[in-house]
C-alpha positions as CSV (number, residue, x, y, z in Angstrom):
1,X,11.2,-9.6,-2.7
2,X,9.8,-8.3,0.8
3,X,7.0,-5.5,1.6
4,X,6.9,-4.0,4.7
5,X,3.8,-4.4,7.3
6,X,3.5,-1.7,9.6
7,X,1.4,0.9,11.4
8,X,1.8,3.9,13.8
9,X,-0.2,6.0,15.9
10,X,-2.5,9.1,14.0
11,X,-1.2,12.8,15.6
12,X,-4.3,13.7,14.4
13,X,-6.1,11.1,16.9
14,X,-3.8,12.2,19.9
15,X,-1.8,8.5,18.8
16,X,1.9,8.4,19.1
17,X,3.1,8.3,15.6
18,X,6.2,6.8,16.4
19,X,4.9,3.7,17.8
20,X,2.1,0.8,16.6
21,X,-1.1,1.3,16.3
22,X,-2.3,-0.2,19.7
23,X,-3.8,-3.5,19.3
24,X,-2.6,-4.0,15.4
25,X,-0.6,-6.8,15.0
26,X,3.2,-6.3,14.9
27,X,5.1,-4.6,12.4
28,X,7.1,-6.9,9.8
29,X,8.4,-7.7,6.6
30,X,7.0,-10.7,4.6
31,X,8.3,-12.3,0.9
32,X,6.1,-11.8,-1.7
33,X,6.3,-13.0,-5.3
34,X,5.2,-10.2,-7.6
35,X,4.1,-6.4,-6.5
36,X,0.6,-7.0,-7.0
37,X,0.9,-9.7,-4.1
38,X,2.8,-7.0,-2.0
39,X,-0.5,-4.8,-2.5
40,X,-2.5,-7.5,-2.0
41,X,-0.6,-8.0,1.3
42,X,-0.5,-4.4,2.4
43,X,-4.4,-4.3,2.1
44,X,-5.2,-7.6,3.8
45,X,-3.0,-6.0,6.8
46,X,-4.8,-2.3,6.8
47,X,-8.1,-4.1,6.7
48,X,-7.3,-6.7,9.9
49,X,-6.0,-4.1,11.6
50,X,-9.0,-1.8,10.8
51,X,-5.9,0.7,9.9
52,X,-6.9,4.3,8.5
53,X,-4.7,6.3,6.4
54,X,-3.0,8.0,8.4
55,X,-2.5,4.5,10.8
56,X,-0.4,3.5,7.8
57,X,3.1,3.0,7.9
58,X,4.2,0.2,5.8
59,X,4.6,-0.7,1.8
60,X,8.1,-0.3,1.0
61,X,9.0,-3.6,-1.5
62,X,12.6,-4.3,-1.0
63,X,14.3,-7.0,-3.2
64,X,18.1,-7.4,-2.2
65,X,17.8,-4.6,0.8
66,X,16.9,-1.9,-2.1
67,X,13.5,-0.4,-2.3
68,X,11.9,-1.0,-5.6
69,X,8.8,0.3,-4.9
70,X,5.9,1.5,-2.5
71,X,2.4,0.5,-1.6
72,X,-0.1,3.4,-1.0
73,X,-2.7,3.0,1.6
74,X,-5.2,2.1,-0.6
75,X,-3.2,-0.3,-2.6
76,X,-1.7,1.5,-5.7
77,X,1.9,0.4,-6.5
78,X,4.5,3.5,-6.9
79,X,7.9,2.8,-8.9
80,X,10.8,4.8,-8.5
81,X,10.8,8.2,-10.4
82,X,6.9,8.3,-10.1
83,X,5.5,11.5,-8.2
84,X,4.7,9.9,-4.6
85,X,7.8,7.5,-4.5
């Protein structure tokens, strides 16, 4: 499976939303074994990127180019059918 890395400018901090957060590192999808390495993952790239929550653009875990799931900004997993999937 793959989790997505990203970030984007806050509207609410005059950022563009549509592009990176200026001086993150680049957006981009990475393997991951299990979900809880995909949060893992997600975290490790909001916290080197000193991202806040509304900086956050990634967490979608694909496995075979369907998403199976979503990282929150502050880690939690969502599954499909759950409220904020």
């Amino acid at each position: 499976m793959e989790v997505i890395l990203a970030s984007c400018g806050n509207p609410d901090h005059f950022q563009h939303p549509d592009h990176s957060m200026y001086g993150a590192e680049k957006d981009t999808r990475i393997r991951v074994k299990s979900l809880e390495e995909a949060s893992k993952k997600c975290r490790e790239f909001i916290d080197n990127n000193d991202l806040g929550s509304g900086n956050w653009a990634g967490g979608d875990v694909f496995e075979k180019n369907q998403c199976i799931a979503k990282v929150s900004y502050n880690g939690r997993i969502w599954l499909p059918g759950s409220k904020y999937f």
